[in-house]
C-alpha positions as a Python dict, from the first residue, in 0.01 Angstrom:
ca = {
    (1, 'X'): (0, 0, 0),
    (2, 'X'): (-78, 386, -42),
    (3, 'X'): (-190, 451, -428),
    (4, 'X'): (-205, 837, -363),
    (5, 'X'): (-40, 881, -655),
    (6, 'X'): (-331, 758, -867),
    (7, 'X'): (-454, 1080, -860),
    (8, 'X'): (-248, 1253, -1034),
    (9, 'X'): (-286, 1182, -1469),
    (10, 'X'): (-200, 1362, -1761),
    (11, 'X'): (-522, 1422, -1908),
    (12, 'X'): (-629, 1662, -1625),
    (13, 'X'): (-620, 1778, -1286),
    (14, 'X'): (-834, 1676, -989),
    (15, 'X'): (-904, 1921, -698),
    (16, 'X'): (-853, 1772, -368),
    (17, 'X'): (-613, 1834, -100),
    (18, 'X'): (-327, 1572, -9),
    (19, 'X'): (-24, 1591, 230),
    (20, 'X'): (318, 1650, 58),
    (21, 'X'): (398, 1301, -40),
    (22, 'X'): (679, 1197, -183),
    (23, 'X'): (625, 850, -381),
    (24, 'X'): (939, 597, -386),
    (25, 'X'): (931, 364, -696),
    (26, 'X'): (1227, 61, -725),
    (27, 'X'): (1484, 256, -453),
    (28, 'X'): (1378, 593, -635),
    (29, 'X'): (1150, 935, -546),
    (30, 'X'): (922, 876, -871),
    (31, 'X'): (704, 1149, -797),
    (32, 'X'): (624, 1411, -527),
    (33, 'X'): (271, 1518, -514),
    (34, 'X'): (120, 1823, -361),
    (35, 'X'): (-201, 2039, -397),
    (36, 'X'): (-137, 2365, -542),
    (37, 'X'): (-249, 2703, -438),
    (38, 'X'): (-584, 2657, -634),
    (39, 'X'): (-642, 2342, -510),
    (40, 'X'): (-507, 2109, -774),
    (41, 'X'): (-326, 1803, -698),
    (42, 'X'): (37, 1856, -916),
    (43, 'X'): (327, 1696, -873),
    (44, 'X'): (704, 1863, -835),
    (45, 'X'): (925, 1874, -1139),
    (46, 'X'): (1207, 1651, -1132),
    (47, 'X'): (1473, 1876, -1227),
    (48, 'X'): (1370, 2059, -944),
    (49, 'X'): (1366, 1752, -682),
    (50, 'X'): (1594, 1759, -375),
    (51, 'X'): (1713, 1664, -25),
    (52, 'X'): (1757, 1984, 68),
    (53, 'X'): (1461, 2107, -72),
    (54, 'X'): (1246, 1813, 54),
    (55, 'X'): (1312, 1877, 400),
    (56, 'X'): (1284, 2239, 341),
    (57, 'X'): (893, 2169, 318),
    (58, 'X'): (831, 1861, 513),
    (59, 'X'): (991, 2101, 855),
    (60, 'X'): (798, 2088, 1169),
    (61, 'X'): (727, 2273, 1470),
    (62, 'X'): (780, 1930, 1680),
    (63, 'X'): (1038, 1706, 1568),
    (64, 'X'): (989, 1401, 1644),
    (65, 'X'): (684, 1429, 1447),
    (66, 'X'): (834, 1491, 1072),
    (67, 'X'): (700, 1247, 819),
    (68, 'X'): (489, 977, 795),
    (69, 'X'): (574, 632, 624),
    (70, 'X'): (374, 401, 409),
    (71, 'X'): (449, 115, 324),
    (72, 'X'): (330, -267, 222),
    (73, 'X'): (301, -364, 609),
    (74, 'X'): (342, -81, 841),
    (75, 'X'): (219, 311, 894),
    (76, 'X'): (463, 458, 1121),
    (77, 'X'): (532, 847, 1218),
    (78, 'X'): (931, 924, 1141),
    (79, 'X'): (1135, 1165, 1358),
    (80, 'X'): (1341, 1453, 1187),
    (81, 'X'): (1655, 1218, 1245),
    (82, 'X'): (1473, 887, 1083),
    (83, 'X'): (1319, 1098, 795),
    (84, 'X'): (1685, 1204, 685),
    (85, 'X'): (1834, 891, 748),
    (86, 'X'): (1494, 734, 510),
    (87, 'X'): (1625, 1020, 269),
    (88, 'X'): (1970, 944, 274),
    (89, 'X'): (1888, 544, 237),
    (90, 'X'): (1666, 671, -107),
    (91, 'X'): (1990, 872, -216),
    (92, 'X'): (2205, 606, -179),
    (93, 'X'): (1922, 325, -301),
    (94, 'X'): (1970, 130, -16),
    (95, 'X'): (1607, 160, 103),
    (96, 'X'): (1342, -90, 38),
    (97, 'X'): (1189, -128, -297),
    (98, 'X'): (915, 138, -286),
    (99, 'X'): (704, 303, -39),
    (100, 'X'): (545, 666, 48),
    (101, 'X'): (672, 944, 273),
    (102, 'X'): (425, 1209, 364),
    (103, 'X'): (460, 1485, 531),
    (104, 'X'): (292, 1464, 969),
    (105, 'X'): (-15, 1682, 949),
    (106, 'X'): (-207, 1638, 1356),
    (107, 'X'): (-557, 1572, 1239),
    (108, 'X'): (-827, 1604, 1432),
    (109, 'X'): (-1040, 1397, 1296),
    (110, 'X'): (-997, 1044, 1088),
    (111, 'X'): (-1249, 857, 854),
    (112, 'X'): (-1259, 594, 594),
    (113, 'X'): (-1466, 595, 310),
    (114, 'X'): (-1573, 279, 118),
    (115, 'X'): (-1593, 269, -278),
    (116, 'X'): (-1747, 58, -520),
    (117, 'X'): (-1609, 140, -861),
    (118, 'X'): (-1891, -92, -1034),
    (119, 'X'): (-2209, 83, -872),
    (120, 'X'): (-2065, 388, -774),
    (121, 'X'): (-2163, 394, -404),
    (122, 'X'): (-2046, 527, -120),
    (123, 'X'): (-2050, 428, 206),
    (124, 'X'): (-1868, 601, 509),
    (125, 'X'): (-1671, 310, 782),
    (126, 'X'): (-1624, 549, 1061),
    (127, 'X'): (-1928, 810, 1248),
    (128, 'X'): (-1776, 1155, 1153),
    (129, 'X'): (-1817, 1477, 1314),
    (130, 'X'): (-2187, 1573, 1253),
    (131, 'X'): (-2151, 1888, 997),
    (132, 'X'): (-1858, 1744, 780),
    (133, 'X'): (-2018, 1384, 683),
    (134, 'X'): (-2169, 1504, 353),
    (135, 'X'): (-1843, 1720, 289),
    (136, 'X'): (-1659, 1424, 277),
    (137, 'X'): (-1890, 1206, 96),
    (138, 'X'): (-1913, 1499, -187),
    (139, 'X'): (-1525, 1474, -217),
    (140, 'X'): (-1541, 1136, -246),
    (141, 'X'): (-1774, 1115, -524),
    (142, 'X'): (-1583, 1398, -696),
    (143, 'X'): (-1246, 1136, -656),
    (144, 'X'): (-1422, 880, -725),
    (145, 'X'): (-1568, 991, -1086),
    (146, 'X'): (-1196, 1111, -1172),
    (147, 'X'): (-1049, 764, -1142),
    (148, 'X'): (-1326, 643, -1296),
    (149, 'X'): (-1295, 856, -1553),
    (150, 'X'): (-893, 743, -1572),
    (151, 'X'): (-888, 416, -1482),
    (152, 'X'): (-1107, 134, -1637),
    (153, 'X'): (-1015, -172, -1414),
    (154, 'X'): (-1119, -53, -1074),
    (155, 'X'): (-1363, -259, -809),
    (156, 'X'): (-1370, -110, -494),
    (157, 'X'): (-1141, 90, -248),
    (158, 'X'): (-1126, 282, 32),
    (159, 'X'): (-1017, 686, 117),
    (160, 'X'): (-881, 772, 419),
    (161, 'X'): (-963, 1133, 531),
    (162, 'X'): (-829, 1331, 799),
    (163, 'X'): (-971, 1646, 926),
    (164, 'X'): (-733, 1991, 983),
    (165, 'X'): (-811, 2298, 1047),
    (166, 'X'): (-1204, 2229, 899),
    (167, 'X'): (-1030, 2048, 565),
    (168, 'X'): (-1011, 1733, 479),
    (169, 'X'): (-708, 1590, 352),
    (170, 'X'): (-690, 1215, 171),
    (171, 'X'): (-381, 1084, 280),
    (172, 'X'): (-394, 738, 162),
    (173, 'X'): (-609, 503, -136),
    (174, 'X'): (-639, 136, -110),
    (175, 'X'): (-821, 6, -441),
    (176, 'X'): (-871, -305, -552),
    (177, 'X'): (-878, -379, -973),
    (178, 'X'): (-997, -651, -1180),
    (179, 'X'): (-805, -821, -1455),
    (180, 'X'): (-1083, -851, -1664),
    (181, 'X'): (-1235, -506, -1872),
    (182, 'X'): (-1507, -363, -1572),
    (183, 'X'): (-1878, -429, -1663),
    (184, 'X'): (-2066, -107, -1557),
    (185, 'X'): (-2375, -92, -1390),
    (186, 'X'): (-2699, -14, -1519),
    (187, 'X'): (-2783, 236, -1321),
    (188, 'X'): (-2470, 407, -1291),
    (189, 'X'): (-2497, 760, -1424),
    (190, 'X'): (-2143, 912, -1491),
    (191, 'X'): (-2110, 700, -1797),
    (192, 'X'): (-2369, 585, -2024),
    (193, 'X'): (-2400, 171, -2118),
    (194, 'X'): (-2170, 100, -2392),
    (195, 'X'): (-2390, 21, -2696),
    (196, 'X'): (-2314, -70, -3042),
    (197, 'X'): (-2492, 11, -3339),
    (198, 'X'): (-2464, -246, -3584),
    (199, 'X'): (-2558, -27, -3875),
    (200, 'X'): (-2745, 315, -3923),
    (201, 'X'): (-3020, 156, -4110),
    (202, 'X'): (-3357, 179, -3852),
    (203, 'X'): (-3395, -125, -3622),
    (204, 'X'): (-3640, -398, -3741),
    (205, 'X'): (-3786, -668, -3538),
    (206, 'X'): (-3759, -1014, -3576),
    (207, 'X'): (-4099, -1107, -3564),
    (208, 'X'): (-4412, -1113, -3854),
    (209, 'X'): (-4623, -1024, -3547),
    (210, 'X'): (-4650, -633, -3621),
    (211, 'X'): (-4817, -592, -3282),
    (212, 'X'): (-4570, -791, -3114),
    (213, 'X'): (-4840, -1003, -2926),
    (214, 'X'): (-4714, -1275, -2725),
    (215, 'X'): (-4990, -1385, -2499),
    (216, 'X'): (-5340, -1337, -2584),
    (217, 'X'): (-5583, -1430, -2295),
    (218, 'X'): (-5977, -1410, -2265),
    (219, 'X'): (-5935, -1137, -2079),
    (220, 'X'): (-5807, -923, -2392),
    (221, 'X'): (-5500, -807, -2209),
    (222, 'X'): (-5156, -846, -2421),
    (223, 'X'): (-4823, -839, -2298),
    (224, 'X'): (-4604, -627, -2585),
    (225, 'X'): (-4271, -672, -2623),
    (226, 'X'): (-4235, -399, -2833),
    (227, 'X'): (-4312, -131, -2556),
    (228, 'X'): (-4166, -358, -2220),
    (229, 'X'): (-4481, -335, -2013),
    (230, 'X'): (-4415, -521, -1691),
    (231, 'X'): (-4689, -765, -1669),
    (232, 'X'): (-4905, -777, -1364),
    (233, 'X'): (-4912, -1039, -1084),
    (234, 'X'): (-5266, -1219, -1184),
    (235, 'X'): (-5135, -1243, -1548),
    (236, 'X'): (-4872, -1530, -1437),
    (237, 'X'): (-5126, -1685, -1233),
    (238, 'X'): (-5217, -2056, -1285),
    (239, 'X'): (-5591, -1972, -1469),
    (240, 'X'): (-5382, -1717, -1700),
    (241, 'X'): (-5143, -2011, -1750),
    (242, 'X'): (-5423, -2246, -1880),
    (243, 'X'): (-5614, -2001, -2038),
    (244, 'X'): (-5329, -1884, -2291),
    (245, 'X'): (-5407, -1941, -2647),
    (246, 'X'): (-5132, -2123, -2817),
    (247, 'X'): (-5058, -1950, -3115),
    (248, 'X'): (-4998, -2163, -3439),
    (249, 'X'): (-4678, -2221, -3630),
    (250, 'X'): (-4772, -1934, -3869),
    (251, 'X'): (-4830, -1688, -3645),
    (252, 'X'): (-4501, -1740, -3491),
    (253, 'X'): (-4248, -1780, -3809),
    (254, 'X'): (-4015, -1544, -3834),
    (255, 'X'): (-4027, -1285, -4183),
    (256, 'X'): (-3759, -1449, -4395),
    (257, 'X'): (-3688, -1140, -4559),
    (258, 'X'): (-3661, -896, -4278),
    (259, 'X'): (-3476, -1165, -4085),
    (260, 'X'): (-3248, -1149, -4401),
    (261, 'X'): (-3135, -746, -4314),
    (262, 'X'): (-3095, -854, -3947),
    (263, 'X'): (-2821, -1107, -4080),
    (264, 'X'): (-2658, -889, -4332),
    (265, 'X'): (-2661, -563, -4058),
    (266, 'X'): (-2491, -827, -3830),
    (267, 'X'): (-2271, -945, -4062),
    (268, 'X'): (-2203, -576, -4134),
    (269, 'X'): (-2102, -462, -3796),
    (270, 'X'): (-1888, -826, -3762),
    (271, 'X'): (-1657, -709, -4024),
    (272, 'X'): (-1642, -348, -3908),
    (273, 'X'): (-1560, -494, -3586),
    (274, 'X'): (-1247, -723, -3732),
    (275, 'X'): (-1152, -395, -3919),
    (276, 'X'): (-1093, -223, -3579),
    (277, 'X'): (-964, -462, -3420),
    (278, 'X'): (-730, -535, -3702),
    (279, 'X'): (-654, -146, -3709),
    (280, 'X'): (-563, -181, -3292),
    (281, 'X'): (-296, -431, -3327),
    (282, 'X'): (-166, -232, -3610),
    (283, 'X'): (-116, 66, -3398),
    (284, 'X'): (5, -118, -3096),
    (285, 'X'): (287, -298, -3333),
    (286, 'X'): (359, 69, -3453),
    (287, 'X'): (406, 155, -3094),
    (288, 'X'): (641, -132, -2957),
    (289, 'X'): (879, -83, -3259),
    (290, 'X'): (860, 305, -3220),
    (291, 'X'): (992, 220, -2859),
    (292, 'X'): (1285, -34, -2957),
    (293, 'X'): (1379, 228, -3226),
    (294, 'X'): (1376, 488, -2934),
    (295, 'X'): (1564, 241, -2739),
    (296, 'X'): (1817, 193, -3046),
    (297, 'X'): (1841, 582, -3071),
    (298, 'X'): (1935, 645, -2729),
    (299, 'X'): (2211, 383, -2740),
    (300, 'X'): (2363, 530, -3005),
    (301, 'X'): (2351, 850, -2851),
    (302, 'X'): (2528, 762, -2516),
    (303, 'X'): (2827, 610, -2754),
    (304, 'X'): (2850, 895, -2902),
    (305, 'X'): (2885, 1118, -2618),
    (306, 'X'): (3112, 844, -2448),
    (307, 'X'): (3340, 850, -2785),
    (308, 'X'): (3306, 1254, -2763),
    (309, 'X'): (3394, 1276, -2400),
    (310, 'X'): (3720, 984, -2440),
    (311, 'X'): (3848, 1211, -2749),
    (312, 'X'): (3805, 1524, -2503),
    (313, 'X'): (3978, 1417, -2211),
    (314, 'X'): (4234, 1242, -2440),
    (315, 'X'): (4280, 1609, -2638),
    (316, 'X'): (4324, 1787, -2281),
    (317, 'X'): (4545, 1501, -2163),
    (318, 'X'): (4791, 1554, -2454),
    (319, 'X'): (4744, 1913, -2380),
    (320, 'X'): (4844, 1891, -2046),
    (321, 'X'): (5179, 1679, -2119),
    (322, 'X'): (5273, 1898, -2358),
    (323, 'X'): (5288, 2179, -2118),
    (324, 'X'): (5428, 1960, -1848),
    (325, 'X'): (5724, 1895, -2056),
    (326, 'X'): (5780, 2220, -2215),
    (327, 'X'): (5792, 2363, -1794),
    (328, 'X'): (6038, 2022, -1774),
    (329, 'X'): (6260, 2194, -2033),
    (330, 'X'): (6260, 2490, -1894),
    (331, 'X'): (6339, 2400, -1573),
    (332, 'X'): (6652, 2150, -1643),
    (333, 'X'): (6814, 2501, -1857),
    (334, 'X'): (6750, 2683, -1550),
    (335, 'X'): (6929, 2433, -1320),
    (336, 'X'): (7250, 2426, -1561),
    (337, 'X'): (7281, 2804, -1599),
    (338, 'X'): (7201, 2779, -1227),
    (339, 'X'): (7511, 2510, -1195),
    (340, 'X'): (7758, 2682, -1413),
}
């Protein structure tokens, strides 16, 4: 299924260029995307939303060669007869349940672009023309960081380009999400690894070990935790093994005291923690009865207006009657006069 209209989202606008695309959610035009004159990707009003208007801009030179379809298990071009008949099935809502219509643009050139959400790579499944590859791979990125930016649950996907007149166009998104919250990786850099900070007071460590001296050898060499020096090869050799000093129970037991602020900073940021999340289910419970007392609202409303509009038509009915009979009158004293 086409998700083109993934890119579009309230809390800004991504550059790109797209084929006029009309999307069709439950027997219904939802939205109808479209890049603007600056480039944007914005979507058409839906006041402003119509047949005639619709194939005003999807026209053609060649028409059997209108729109294309999208839909769960088929890509198909649509004539200018099939694309009004598709229109006139949405107007009715006796089409299928949802689907995309874009409009035919004769590419010259077609590509597919692989995504991974989690590492951020890119990785192109087709050879493109020589001087556009790194075009399309900088376009991807730039898509790629906006839905990551808008959507947390995303794994992998692919783009499909299509080259036109020396632009490239995405015409369709395939993505696949996760239902669990997306772990990032490490070395992603367009978002930073979440971290938590139990409590502002300065980190301590858990050990009476001040040099943080895990392994002394014969050698002299020491392997610090403190500053994460990768050990070399020869120090996990079997002679390093045997020649490790075992340190005594002592040396090794942890500073009661200082182990004491590590429990209360944990037990700190554990109740902070409930406080939010306590806090979070507040608001969503705010939300959900906001909505049912929208829902209330607006049923109150339409009785209203039905009520309004029965006393109307019931006021205009009289109205008419009235008249009708007064003309009735009128008419039977013309007919006597008339007679006598």
């Amino acid at each position: 299924m086409n998700e083109i209209e993934i890119l579009w989202h309230e809390s800004g606008h991504i550059i790109a260029n797209i084929p006029e695309s009309l999307i069709i959610k439950d027997k219904e035009i939802k939205d109808w995307l479209y890049t603007s004159g600056k480039g944007y990707v914005m979507k058409h009003k839906r006041v402003s939303i119509s047949i005639s208007k619709i194939l005003e801009l999807f026209s053609s030179s060649t028409p059997e060669k209108v729109a294309i379809l999208h839909s769960s298990d088929q890509k198909s071009i649509l004539s200018l007869d099939q694309f009004e008949g598709f229109l006139l099935s949405i107007n009715d809502m006796t089409c299928e349940g949802s689907f995309v219509l874009q409009k035919y643009i004769p590419f010259e050139h077609e590509v597919q672009v692989t995504i991974n959400f989690i590492t951020e790579s890119i990785s192109l499944n087709d050879d493109p023309l020589p001087e556009s590859s790194e075009e399309v791979i900088g376009q991807s990125r730039r898509v790629m960081f906006f839905l990551i930016s808008t959507n947390k649950n995303l794994v992998t996907g692919t783009f499909h380009w299509g080259l036109y007149e020396r632009n490239w166009f995405l015409t369709k998104l395939s993505l696949i999400r996760s239902k669990e919250p997306k772990i990032r990786c490490i070395t992603a850099h367009s978002q930073a690894p979440l971290v938590y900070n139990l409590s502002r007071r300065k980190s301590r460590p858990l050990t009476a070990l001040t040099e943080a001296k895990i392994l002394e050898k014969d050698t002299g060499s020491f392997c610090s935790v403190r500053h994460r020096s990768r050990p070399s090869k020869n120090q996990f050799s079997l002679a390093s093994l045997n020649s490790t000093k075992t340190l005594s129970n002592s040396e090794c037991q942890t500073d009661e005291q200082k182990q004491c602020l590590c429990e209360k900073d944990l037990k700190e940021g554990s109740e902070e923690l409930k406080v939010i999340l306590q806090e979070n289910e507040d608001l969503e419970r705010m939300i959900l009865e906001c909505i049912e007392e929208g829902k209330v609202q607006r049923a109150k409303a339409e009785d209203r207006w039905k009520a309004k509009c029965l006393e109307i038509s019931k006021t205009i009915s009289d109205k008419i009657f009235e008249e009708k009979n007064k003309y009735v009158s009128e008419i039977k004293k013309l007919e006597n006069v008339y007679d006598n």
